[in-house]
N, C-alpha and C positions, 0 to 999 in steps of 0.2 A: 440541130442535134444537141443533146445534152449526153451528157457523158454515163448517165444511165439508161441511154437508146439501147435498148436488147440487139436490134439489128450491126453494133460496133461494138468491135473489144479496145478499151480506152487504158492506159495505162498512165496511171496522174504521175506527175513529177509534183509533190505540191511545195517541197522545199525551195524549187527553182520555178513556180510559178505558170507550171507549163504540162500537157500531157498528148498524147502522139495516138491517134486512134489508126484502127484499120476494119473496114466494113466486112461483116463476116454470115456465109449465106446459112450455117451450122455449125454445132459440138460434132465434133467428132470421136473424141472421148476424153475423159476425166480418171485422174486418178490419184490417190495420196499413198506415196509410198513411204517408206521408212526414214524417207530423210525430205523429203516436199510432196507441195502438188503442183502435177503437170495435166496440162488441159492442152488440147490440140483443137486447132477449129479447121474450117474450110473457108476460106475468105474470098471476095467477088475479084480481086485486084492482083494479089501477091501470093496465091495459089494456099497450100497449108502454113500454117500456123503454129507454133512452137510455143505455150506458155510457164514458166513455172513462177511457183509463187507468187504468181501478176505479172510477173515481169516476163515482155518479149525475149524470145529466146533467136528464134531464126525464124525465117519464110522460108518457101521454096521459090520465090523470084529473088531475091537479093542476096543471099549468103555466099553466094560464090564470092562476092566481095571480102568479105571478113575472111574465109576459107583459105583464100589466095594469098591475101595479106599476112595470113600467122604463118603460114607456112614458107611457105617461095622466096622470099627476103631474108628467112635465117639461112635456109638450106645453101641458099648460094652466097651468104656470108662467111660459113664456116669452109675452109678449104678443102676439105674430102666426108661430109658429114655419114657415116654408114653406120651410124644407132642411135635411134632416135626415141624417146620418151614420150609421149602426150600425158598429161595430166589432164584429168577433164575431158573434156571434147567425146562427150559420151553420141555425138549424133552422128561424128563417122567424118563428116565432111572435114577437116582437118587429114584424118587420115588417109582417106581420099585421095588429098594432093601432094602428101608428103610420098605415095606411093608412085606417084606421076613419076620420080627420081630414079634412076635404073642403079644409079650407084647406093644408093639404101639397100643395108643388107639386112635391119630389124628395124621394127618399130613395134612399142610398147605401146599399149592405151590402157591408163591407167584410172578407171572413172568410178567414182563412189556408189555411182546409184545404175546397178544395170538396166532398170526398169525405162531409162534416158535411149539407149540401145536398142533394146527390145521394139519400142514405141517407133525410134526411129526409121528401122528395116520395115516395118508396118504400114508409117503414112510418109517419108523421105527415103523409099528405098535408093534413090539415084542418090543420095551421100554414103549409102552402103557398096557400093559397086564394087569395091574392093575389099570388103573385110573377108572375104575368102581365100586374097592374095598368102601365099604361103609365106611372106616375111613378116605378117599380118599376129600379133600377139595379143590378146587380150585379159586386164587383170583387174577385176570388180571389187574395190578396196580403198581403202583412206590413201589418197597422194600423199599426203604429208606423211605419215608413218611410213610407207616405200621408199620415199626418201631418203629418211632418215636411218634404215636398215639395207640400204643397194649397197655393193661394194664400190667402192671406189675409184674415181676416173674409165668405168667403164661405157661411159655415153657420150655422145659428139655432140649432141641436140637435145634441149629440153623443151618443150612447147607447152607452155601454160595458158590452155583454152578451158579458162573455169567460168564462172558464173559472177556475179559482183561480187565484191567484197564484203556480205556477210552473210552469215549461217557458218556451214563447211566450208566455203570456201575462203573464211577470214583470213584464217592461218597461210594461205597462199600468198599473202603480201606482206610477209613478214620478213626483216633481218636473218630469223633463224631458220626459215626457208630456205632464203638464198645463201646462207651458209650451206646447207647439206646440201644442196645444189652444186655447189663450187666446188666440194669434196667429190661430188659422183661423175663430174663432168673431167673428161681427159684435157690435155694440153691446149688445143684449140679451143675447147668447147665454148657455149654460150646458152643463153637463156632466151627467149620470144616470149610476152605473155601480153594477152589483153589487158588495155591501159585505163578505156574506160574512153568519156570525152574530153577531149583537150579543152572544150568551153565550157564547160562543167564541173569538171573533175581536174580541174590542172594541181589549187593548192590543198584538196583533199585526196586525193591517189597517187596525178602524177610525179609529183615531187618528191615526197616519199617514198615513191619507188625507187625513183634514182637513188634519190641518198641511201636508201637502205640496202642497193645491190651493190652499191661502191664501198659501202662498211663492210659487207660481207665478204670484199677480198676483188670483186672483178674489174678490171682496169679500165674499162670504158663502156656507153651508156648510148640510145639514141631512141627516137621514140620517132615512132611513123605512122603518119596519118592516111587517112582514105574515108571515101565515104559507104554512111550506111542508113540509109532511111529509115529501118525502121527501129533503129535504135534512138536515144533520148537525144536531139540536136540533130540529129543527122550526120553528127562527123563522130568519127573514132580513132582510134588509135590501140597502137600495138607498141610494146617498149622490149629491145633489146638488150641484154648483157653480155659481155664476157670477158675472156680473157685477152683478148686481144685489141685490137681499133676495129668495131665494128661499124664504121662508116663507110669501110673498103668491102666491096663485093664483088665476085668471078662476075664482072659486067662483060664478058665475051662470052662467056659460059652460059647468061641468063639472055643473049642476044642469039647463041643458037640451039635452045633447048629444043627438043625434039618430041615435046610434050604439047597439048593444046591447054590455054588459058582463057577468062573470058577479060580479066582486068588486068592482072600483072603482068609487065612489060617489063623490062631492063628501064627506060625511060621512067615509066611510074617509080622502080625502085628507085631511084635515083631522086625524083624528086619527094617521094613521101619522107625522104629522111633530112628537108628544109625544114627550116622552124619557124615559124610568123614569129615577130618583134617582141610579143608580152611572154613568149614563153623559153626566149632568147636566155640561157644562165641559169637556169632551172636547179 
């Protein structure tokens, strides 16, 4: 196979020497909206396809992983979280699981490009299965400017399910992000946002992250791994913030949740927040 086999969609890493294919039996559509392009396939192995700008986006065999992760760890981090924010996370499946929560009384999805949505309900309608939910809000618009005009400590949870860190979604790994963050967020609150790869991205993303959400005012920091194949490395991660020590979680509370998962366990949360040795002090 070369990496211009029509039969595989290839995604080169060429900075890190490496690129991650998956065999695909069709397009199933294409399109450039006002802000990228998104391509969907149908693929032999890991069901539909999610592309934009080249870069993998989700399947429908593995996303529940990432899903679960961005969600489920903050929710039972914060002590009564009932409003919650997404930034991003225009294909649902975030929202999805944060509605699993009986005690969620709103959730905001705030995604720049509807045409992510639209596409979604089309070829991943099972990551839409709740946007009908009547706690269920949707707001087609720049995160960052939302942000920066919400009033104040009116949210318990912020879930930053964006895209890598450049284009539109630059501005979402910034200091002055997670300031108006920390102004919208109430007493408890906290931040979740995808981290990127911990073998890849530790001294260009992860680190940064941290230091930048701790200048910003929030008092503790922790970053949780999990895996995810079809992303660059296969490992990911997710990084928390807040106001509080977010390395305590309602572990009775995610031990008899009354919801069905296919990864997240109280156990897994428990151990995705160990750090292997080189990223120890971060």
């Amino acid at each position: 196979m070369t990496v211009t086999d029509p039969n595989w969609f290839t995604e080169i890493d060429a900075k890190n020497g490496a690129a991650w294919s998956l065999q695909i039996k069709e397009k199933l559509h294409k399109e450039r909206t006002g802000y990228q392009l998104i391509e969907i396939y149908a693929t032999t192995g890991f069901g539909n396809l999610m592309v934009i700008d080249g870069f993998v986006m989700l399947t429908s065999r593995d996303n529940f992983l990432y899903h679960e992760m961005m969600s489920h760890p903050a929710l039972f981090t914060h002590p009564d979280p009932k409003r919650v924010v997404i930034i991003g996370g225009g294909d649902c499946g975030t929202l999805r699981e944060v509605l699993k929560h009986p005690g969620v009384e709103s959730v905001l999805q705030v995604e720049i490009d509807e045409r992510v949505t639209r596409l979604s309900e089309q070829y991943f309608p099972e990551l839409c299965e709740s946007n009908s939910d009547p706690r269920a809000e949707f707001y087609f618009g720049d995160g960052i400017q939302w942000m920066k005009d919400v009033e104040p400590y009116g949210v318990d949870l912020i879930i930053v399910d964006s895209t890598d860190p450049i284009g539109p979604a630059e501005g979402l790994f910034t200091e002055a992000f997670y300031r108006d963050c920390y102004r919208a967020l109430g007493e408890h609150g906290l931040i979740v946002q995808q981290s990127e790869s911990p073998l890849l991205h530790l001294d260009s993303i992860i680190k940064p992250m941290h230091r930048a959400m701790l200048r910003a005012g929030f008092d503790d920091t922790a970053t949780l791994h999990f895996p995810q194949p079809c992303y660059p490395s296969g490992w990911w991660s997710a990084t928390m913030t807040g106001k509080h020590d977010v390395h305590i979680f309602r572990q009775a509370d995610a031990e008899k949740a009354a919801f069905t998962t296919r990864y997240y366990t109280s156990a897994i949360h428990q151990a995705s927040l160990a750090q292997p040795n080189f990223m120890l002090g971060q």
